[in-house]
DRENDO-1510 file (C-alpha; in Angstrom, 1 decimal, always signed):
<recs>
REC; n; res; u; v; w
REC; 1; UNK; +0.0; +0.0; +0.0 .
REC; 2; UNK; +1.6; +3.2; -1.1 .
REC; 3; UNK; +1.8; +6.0; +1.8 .
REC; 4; UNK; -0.5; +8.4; -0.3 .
REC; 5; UNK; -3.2; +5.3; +0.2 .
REC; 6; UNK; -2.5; +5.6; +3.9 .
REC; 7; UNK; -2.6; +9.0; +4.4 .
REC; 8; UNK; -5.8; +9.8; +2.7 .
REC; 9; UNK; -7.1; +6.7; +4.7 .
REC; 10; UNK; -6.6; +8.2; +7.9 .
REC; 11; UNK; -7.8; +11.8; +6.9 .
REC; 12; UNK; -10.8; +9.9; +5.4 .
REC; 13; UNK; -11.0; +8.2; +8.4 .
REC; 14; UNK; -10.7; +11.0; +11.1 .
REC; 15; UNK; -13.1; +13.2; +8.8 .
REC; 16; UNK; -16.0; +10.5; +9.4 .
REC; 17; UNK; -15.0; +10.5; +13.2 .
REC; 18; UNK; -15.1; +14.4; +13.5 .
REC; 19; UNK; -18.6; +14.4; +10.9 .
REC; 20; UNK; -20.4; +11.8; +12.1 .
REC; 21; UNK; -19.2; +12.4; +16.0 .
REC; 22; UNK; -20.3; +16.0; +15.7 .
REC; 23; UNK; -23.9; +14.8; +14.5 .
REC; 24; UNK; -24.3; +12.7; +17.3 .
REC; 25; UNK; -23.9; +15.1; +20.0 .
REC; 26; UNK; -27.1; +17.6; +18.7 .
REC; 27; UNK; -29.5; +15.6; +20.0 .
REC; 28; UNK; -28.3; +15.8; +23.5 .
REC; 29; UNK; -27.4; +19.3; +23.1 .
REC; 30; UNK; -31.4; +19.9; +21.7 .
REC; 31; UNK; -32.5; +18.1; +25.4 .
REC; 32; UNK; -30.0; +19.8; +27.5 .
REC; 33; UNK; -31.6; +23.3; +25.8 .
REC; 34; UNK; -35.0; +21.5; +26.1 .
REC; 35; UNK; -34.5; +20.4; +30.0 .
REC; 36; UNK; -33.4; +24.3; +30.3 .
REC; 37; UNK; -35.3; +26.7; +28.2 .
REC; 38; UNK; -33.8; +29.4; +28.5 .
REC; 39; UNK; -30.5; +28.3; +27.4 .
REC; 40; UNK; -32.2; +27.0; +24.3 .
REC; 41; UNK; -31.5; +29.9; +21.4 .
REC; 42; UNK; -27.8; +29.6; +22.4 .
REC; 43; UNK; -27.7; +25.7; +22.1 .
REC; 44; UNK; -29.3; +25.7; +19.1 .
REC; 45; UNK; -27.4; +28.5; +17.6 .
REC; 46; UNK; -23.9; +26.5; +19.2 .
REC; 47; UNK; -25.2; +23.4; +17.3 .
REC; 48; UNK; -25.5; +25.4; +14.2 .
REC; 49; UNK; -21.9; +27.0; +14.1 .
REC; 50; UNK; -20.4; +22.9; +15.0 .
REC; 51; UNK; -22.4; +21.7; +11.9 .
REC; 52; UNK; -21.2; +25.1; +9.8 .
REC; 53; UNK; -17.6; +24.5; +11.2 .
REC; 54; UNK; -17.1; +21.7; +12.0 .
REC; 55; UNK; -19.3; +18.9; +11.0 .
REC; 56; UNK; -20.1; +19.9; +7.0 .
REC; 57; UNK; -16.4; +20.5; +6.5 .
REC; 58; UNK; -15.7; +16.8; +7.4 .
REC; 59; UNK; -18.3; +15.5; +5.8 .
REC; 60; UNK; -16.4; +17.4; +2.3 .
REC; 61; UNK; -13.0; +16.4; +3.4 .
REC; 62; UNK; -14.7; +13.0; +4.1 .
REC; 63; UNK; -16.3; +13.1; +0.4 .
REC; 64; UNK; -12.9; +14.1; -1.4 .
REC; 65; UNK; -10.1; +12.0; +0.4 .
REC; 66; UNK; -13.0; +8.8; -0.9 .
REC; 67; UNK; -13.8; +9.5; -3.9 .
REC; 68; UNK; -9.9; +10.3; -4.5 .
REC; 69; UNK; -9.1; +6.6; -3.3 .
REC; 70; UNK; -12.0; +5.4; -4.9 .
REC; 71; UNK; -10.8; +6.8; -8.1 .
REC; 72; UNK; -6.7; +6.0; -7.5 .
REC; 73; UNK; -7.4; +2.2; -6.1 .
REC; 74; UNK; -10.8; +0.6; -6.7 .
REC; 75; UNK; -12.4; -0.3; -9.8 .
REC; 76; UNK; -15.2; +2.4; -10.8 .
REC; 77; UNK; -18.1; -0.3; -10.5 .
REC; 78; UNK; -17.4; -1.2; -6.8 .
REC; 79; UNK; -21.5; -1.8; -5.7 .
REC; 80; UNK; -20.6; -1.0; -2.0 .
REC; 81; UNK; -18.4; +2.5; -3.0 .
REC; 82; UNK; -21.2; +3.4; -5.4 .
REC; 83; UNK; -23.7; +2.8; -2.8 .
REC; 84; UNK; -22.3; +4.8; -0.2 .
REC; 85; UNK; -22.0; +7.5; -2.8 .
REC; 86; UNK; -26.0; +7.2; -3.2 .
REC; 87; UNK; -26.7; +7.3; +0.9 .
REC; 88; UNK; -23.9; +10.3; +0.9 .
REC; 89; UNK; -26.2; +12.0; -1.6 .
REC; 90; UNK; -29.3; +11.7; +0.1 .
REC; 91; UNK; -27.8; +12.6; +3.5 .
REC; 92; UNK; -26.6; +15.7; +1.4 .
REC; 93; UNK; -29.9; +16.9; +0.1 .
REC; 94; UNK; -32.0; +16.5; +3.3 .
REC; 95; UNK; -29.3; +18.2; +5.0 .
REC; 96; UNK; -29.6; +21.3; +2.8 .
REC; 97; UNK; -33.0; +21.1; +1.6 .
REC; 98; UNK; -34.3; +20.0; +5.3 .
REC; 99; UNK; -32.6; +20.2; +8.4 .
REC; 100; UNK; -30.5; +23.5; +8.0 .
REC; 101; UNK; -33.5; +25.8; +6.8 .
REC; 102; UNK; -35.4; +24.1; +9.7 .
REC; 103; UNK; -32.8; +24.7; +12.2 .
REC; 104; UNK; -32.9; +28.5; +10.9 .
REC; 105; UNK; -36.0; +28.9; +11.2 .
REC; 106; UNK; -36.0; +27.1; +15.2 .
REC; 107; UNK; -33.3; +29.7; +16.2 .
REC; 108; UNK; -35.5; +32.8; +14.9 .
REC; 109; UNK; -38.9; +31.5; +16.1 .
REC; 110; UNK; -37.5; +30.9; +19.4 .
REC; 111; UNK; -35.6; +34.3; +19.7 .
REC; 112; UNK; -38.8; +36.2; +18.8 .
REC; 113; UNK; -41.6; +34.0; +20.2 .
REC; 114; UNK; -40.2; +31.8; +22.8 .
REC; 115; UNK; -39.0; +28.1; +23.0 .
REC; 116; UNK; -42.3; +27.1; +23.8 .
REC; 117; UNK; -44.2; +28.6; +21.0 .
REC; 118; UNK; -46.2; +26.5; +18.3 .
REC; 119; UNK; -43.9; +27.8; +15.5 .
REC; 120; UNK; -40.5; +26.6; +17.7 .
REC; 121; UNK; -42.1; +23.1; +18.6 .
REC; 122; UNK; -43.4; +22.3; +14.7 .
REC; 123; UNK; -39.8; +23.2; +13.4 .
REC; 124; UNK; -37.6; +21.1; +16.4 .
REC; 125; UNK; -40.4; +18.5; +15.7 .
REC; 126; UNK; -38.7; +18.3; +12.1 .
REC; 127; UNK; -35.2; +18.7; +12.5 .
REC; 128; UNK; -35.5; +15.9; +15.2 .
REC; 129; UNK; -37.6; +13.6; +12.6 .
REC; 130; UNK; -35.4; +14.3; +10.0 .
REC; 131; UNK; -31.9; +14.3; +11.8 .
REC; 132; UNK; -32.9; +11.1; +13.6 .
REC; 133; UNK; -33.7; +9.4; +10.0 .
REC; 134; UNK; -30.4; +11.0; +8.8 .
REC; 135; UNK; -28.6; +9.6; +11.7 .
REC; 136; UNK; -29.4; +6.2; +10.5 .
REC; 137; UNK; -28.6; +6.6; +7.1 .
REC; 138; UNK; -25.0; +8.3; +8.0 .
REC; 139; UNK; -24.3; +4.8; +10.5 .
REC; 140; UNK; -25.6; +2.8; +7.1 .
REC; 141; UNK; -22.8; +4.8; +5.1 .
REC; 142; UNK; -20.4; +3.9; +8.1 .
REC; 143; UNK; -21.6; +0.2; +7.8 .
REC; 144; UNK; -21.0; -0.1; +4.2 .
REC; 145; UNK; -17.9; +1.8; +4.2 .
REC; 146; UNK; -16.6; -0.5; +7.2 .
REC; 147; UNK; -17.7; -4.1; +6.4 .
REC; 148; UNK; -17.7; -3.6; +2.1 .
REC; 149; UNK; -20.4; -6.1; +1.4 .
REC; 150; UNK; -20.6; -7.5; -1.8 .
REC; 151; UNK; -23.7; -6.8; -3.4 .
</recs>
């Protein structure tokens, strides 16, 4: 194994601990601001700036140091590469198209109405129904990407 392969492994590797990490820490931070409400615009808005900073930055470091193995050391039709690739891409879009505009729209509805308002609880009802199914598609991605099942 050449050292290139190695290093990109391990930057691959500590990019999916510092992504996938990160994502698994919001739903505790969400209770914590729950349990004390009025904590909760500074939680959500501390969540926001780790998956700004700190989580979506891995998750692209994590996307180019594969796909540049991928592309330098496995053949193009690998099934389980191809359908991480697929999971990554759906993970990607509800992120965007989903949980971020939600999560903006939590922060601002409970700085101006309150944490308790009807517009706060309807959008942290859907970040947590959409992160949670998210969350399980990310540890599929890790499951693939760990155990390379042939199919």
């Amino acid at each position: 194994m050449a050292w290139w392969y190695s290093l990109l492994l391990t930057i691959h590797i500590l990019s999916a601990i510092t992504a996938v990490g990160s994502n698994l820490t919001y739903g505790v931070w969400a209770a914590r601001g729950t349990i004390e409400s009025q904590h909760l615009a500074f939680v959500l808005r501390g969540i926001k700036f780790i998956d700004d900073r700190i989580a979506n930055p891995a998750y692209g470091l994590l996307l180019a140091t594969g796909v540049t193995m991928w592309l330098t050391t496995w053949p193009l039709g690998t099934r389980w590469i191809i359908s991480g690739l697929i999971l990554y891409a759906l993970v990607a879009v509800l992120a965007i198209t989903m949980i971020s505009p939600a999560l903006n729209k939590e922060i601002a509805a409970v700085e101006t109405q309150g944490p308790t308002s009807p517009e706060a609880l309807a959008y942290a009802s859907r970040v947590r129904g959409v992160g949670i199914f998210v969350s399980v598609v990310v540890l599929a991605i890790v499951f693939v990407m760990v155990f390379k099942p042939a199919f």
